[in-house]
C-alpha positions in Angstrom: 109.3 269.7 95.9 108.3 267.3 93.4 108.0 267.5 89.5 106.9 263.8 89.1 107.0 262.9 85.2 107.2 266.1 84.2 109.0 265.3 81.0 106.6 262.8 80.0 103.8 264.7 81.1 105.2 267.4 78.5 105.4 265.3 75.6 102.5 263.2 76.5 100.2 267.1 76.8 101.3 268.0 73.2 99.8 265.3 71.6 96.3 266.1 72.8 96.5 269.4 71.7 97.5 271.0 67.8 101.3 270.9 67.3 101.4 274.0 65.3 99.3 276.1 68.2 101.5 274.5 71.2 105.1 274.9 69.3 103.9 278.7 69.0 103.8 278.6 73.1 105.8 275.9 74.9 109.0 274.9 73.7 109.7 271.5 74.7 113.2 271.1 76.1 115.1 268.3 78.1 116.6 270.8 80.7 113.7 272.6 81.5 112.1 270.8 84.5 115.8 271.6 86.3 116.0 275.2 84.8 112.6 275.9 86.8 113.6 273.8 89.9 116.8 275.8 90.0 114.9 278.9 89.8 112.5 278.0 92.4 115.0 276.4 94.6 116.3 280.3 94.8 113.1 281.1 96.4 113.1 278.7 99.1 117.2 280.1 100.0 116.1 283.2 100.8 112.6 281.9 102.8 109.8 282.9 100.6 107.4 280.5 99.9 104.4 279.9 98.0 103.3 276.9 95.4 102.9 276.8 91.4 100.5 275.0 89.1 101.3 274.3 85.0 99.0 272.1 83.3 98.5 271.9 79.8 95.5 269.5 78.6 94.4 267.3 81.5 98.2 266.7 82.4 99.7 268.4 85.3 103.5 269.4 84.4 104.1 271.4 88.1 102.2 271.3 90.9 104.7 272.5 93.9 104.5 274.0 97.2 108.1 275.5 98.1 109.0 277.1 101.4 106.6 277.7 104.8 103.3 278.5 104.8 103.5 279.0 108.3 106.5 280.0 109.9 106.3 279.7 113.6 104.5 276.5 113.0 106.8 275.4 110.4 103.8 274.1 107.9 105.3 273.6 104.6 103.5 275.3 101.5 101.5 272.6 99.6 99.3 272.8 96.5 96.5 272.4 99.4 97.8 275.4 101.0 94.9 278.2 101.6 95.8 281.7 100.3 94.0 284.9 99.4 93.7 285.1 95.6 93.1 288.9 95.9 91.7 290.8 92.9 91.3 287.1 91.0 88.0 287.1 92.8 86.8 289.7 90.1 86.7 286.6 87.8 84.3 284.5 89.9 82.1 287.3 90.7 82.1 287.4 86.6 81.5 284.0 86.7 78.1 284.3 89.2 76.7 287.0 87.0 76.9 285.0 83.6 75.7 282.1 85.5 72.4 284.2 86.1 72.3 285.7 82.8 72.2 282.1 81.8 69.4 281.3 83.7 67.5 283.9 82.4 67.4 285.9 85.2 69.4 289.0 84.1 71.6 290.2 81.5 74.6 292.4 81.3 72.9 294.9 79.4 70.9 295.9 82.6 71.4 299.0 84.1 71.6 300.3 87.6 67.8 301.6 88.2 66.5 298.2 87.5 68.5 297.7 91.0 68.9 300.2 93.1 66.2 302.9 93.9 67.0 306.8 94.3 69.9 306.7 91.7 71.7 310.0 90.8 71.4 310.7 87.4 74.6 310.2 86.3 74.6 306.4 87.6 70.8 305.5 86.2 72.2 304.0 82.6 75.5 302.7 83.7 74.8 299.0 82.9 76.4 295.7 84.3 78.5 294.6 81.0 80.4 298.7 82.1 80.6 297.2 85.5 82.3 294.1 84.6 84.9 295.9 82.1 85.6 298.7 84.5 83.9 301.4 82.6 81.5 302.5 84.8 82.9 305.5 85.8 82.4 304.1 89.5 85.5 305.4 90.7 88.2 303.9 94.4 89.2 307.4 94.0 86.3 310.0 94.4 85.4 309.2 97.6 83.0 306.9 97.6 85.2 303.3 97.8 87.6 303.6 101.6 89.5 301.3 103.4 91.4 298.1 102.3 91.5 294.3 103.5 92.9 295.3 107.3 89.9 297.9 107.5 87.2 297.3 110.1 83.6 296.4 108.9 81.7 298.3 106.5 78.6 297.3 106.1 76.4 297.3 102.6 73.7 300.5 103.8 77.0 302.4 104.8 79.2 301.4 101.9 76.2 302.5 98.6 75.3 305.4 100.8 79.0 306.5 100.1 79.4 305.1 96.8 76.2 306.4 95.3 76.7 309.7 96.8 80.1 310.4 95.4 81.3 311.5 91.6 82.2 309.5 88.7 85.6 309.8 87.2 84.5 309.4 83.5 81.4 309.3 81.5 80.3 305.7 81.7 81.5 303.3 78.6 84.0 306.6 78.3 87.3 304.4 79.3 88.7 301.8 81.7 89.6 302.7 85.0 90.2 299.7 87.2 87.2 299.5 90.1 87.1 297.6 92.6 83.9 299.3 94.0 82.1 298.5 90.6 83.0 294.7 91.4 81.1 295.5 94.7 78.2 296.9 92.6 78.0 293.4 91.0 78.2 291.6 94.0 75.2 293.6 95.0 73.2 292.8 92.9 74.1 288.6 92.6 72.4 288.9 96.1 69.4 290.0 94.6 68.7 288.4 91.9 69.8 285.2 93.6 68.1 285.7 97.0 71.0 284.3 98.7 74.2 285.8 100.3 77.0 286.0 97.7 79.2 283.3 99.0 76.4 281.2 99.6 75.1 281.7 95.7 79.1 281.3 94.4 79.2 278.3 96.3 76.6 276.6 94.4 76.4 278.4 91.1 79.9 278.1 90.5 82.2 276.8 93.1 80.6 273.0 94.1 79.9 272.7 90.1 83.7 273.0 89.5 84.4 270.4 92.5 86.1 273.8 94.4 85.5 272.6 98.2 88.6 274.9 99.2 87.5 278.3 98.0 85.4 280.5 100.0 85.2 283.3 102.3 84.3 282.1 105.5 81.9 278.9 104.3 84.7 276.7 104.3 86.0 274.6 107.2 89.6 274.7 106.3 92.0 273.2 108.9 94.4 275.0 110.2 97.8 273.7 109.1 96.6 274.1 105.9 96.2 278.2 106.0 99.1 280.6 104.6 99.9 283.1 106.4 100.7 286.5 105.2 104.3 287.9 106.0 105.5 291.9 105.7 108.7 291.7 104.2 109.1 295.0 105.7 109.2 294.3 109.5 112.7 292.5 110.0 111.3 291.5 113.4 110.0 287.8 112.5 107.1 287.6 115.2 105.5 291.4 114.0 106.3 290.5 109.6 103.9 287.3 110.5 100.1 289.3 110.0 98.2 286.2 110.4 95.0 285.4 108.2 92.6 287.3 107.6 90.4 283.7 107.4 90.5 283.9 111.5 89.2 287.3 111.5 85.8 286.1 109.5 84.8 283.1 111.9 83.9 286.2 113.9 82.4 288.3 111.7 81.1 289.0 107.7 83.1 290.2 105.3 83.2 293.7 104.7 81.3 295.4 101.8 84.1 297.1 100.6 85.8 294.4 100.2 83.2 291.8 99.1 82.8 290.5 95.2 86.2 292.5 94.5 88.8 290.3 96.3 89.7 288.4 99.1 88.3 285.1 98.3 90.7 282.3 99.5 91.8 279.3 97.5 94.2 276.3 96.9 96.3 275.9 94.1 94.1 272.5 93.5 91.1 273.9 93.3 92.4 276.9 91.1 93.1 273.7 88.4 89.7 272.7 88.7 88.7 276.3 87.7 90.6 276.1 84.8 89.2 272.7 83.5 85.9 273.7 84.7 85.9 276.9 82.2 87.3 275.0 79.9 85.1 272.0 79.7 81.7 274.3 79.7 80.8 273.0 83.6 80.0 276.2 84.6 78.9 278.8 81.8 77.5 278.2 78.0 79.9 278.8 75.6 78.3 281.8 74.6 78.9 282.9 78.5 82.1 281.7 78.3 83.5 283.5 75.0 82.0 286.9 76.6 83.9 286.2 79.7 87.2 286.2 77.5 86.2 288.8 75.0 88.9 291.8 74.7 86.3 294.4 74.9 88.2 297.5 76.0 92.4 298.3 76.1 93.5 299.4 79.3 94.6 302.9 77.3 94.3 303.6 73.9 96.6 301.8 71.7 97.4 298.8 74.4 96.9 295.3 73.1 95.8 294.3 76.8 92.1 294.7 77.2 89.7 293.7 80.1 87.0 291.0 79.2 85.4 290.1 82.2 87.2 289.3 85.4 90.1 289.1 82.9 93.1 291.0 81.3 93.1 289.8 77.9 96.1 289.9 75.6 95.2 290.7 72.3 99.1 291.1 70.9 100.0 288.0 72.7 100.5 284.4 70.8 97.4 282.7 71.2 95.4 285.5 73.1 96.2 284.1 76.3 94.2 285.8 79.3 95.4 286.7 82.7 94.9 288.3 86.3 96.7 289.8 89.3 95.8 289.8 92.7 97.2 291.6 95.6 96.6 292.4 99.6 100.2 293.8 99.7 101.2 290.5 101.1 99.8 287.4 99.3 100.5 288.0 95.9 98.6 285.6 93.2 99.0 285.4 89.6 96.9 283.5 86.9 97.4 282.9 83.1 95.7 281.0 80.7 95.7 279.9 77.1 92.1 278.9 76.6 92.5 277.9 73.0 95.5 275.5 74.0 94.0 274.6 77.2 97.0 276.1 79.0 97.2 277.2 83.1 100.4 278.9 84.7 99.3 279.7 88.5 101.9 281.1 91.2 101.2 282.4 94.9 103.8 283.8 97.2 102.8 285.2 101.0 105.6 287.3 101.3 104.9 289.6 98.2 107.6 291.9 96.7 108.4 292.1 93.5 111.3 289.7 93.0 108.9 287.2 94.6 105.7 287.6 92.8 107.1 287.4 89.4 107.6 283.7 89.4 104.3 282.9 87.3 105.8 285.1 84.5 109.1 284.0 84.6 108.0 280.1 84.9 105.8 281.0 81.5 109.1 282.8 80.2 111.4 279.7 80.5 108.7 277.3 78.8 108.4 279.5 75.8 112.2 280.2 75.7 115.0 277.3 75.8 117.6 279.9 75.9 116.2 282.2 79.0 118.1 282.8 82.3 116.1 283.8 85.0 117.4 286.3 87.2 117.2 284.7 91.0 115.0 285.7 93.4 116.6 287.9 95.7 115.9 288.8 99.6 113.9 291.8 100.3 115.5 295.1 100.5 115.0 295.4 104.2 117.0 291.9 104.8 119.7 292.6 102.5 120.5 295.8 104.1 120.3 294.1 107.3 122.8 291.7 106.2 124.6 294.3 104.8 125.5 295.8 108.1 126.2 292.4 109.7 128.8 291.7 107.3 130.4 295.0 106.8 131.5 298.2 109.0 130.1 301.1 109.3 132.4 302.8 107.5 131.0 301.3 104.0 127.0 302.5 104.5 127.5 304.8 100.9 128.4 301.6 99.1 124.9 300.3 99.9 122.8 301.8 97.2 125.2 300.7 94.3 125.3 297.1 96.5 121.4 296.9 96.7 121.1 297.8 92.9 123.4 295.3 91.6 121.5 292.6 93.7 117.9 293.4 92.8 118.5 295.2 89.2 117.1 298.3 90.9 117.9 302.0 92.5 116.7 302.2 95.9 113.8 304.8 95.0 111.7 304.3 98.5 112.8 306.3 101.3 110.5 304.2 104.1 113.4 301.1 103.4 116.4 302.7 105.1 114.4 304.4 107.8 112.6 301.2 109.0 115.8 299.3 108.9 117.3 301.9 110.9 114.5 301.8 113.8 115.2 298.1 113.6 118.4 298.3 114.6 118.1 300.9 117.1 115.8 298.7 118.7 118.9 296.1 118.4 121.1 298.6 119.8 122.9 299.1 116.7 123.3 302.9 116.7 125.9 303.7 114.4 124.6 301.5 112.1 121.1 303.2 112.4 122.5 307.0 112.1 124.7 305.9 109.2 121.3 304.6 107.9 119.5 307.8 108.2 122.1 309.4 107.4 122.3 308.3 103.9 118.6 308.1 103.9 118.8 312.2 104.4 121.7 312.1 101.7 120.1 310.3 99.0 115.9 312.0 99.4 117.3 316.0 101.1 113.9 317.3 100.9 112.2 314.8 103.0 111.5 316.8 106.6 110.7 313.1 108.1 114.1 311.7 107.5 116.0 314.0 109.7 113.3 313.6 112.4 114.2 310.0 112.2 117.7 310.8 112.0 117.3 312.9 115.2 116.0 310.3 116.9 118.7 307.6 116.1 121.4 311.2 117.6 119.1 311.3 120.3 119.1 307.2 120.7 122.5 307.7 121.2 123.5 310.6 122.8 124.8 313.1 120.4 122.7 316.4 121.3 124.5 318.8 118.8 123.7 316.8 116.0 120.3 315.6 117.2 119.5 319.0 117.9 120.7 320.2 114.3 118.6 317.1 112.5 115.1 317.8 114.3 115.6 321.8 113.6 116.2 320.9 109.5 112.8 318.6 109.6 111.0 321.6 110.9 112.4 323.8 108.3 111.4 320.9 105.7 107.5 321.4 107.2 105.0 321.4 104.1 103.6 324.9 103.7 100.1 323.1 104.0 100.7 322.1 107.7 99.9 318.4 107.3 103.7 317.4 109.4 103.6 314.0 110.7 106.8 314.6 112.3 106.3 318.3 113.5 105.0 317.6 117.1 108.0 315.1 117.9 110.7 317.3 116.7 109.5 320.3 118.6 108.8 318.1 121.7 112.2 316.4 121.1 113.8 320.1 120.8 112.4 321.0 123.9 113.6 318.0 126.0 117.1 318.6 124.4 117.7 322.0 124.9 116.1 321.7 128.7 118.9 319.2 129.3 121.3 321.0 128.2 120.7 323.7 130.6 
């Protein structure tokens, strides 16, 4: 990891930009470059990996990878390193529909029925500048928007037939409500209008013009020891936490509609630079394009200071309106801020996503705003720390875990999938006692949960205790939801069966 001349690149970055805006955002201070190495150095001790990108100006301050990329094949992560940016793809499919609104080709005011034939009525009027804020009323909760980033192929007929056909949550222009569909819906119609495929139009409306020869769906040829892999910090099991990339799926086949315009796009943390200095500079979009792009047009609920613009959260109560965006698959995590009137960019991307290690952009941004800020480390995922827990300790001490945990990572343990999959682990490891004594406290800690005593049968059973396995399977039957839908049901009574046919 290397922060080459990132003192003078600090000093040297405030002179090219107003002292009175920067001093409100940065503060510049000798021991910061080892405050942030520190902190990331806490990352790479526990084994999660990712890179991080700070520029102010046209000077890079960071621009690290830390930890693997790759595990099994031991790739180190680089700021070349290919990841999925997630839901910060909303910003280039923004980006695509100014372009064309530039060209005279559309405009935002649009509505749907100057698309799409055979509209219901209550979709006609909704217009693309709703789509692009998230007040459509296009809902990923009605019905019409199914499946995520590991679902099989949907394709565009199937997924506007569903869409189309299903309700709105809310009166278009009403209120936000984040879509992901209503991305989709603008994807759609860049196709179009464009008469190209919407990689293939992002490509060269927006991508090539930034210098972005890394970013794509499937159009790029990215080498292999170059792609992140994603990682389920889950599975303690390290061959079934590696999940691959989703990049070798899509040499065989298109991207899915669902998914397409909304997220997934992959990137490097290089080319996400040239983004930045691409918006910035006016390479892509007019400056009236541009200020629309990072206009707060509606809060996220009323009162909130964060509003969406388009493809962007921006942050009206924040010092110098910065604007900013998540993305998430569940397993790459990406984050993106930027200062557009200071020319500021604070990128992070982990593979392993959780929340201790996601929050590194934030708390990078925290520690050059605040001399005097101590970052909490980052910390193993639950699932290894409780496996380490019952290396290190006997059995005897499983109801000190919780308080353990909590002191570690600053929180409760609230999710009751943790302990149990931990305690299948170790069955599998022929660690019994240390997987009843999991589900034990598991039962302890949620009592209503029918499914925790079927998995605590099942670690009796694992070990031969029939009386008590027996007595766990019987209480997840009694804890059956009145409305029938038991996951669990059919194994307990099957389990109940073999037991009490044995023990005759």
């Amino acid at each position: 990891m290397s922060f080459k001349t990132f003192a003078a690149s600090l000093l040297a970055a405030t002179a090219l930009i107003s002292s009175s805006a920067i001093a409100q955002i940065v503060t510049i201070n000798e021991d910061t470059e080892q405050r942030i190495t520190d902190y990331i150095a806490t990352a790479e001790a526990v084994g999660s990996a990712g890179g991080l990108l700070v520029t102010i100006g046209d000077e890079t301050l960071i621009s690290t990878g830390y930890g693997l990329a790759n595990r099994g094949a031991q790739y180190p992560a680089t700021p070349e390193s290919v990841f999925d940016m997630g839901s910060l793809t909303k910003q280039f499919t923004a980006a695509a529909i100014l372009v064309l609104q530039d060209r005279g080709q559309l405009s935002v005011n649009d509505t749907l029925d100057q698309y799409f034939a055979d509209l219901l009525a209550d979709k006609t009027d909704i217009t693309l500048h709703q789509l692009l804020t998230h007040t459509s009323g296009l809902s990923d909760h009605t019905g019409g928007y199914e499946g995520s980033d590991h679902s099989p192929y949907k394709s565009r007929e199937d997924f506007f037939a569903a869409l189309f056909a299903s309700p709105l949550s809310r009166e278009p222009g009403a209120s936000l409500e984040y879509s992901n569909a209503g991305y989709t819906v603008l994807a759609a119609i860049i196709e179009d209008v464009s008469g190209r495929d919407y990689e293939a139009f992002l490509i060269e409306a927006v991508l090539d013009p930034a210098g972005m020869d890394q970013t794509g769906y499937r159009q790029r040829d990215w080498d292999d020891e170059d792609l992140a892999h994603m990682y389920f910090h889950g599975f303690l099991d390290p061959e079934r936490a590696d999940i691959g990339s989703f990049i070798d799926r899509w040499r065989d086949e298109d991207v899915s509609w669902h998914m397409l315009g909304n997220g997934g796009l992959y990137t490097t943390l290089v080319d996400m630079g040239k983004w930045h200095r691409a918006l910035q500079d006016g390479t892509i979009l007019s400056a009236e394009s541009t200020a629309q792009m990072h206009a707060p047009y509606i809060p996220w609920e009323e009162g909130d200071p964060n509003h969406y613009g388009y493809g962007w959260v921006v942050e009206t109560g924040s010092e110098g309106v910065p604007v900013n965006h998540a993305g998430s698959n569940g397993l790459f995590n990406a984050t993106i801020r930027r200062y557009p009137a200071d020319d500021i960019l604070i990128m992070h991307w982990t593979n392993e996503s959780r929340p201790s290690a996601d929050r590194m952009g934030p708390v990078v941004r925290r520690m050059l705003v605040d001399a005097a800020y101590e970052a909490s480390p980052v910390h193993a995922s639950p699932y290894t720390l409780i496996n380490q827990f019952s290396q290190s300790q006997p059995v005897e001490r499983v109801g000190d875990l919780p308080a353990h945990l909590e002191t570690i990572t600053g929180r409760a343990l609230s999710d009751r999938r943790i302990l149990n999959r931990v305690g299948f682990h170790l069955l599998g490891e022929e660690r019994g006692d240390w997987a009843v004594a999991l589900f034990e406290l598991n039962t302890t800690l949620f009592p209503g949960d029918g499914n925790l005593y079927d998995s605590l049968g099942e670690g009796h059973f694992a070990l031969g205790n029939t009386e008590a396995a027996l007595a766990a399977f019987r209480t997840s039957l009694e804890l059956a939801p009145d409305d029938g839908g038991c996951g669990w049901c059919e194994n307990a009574r099957n389990r109940i069966a073999e037991l009490e046919t044995g023990a005759q």
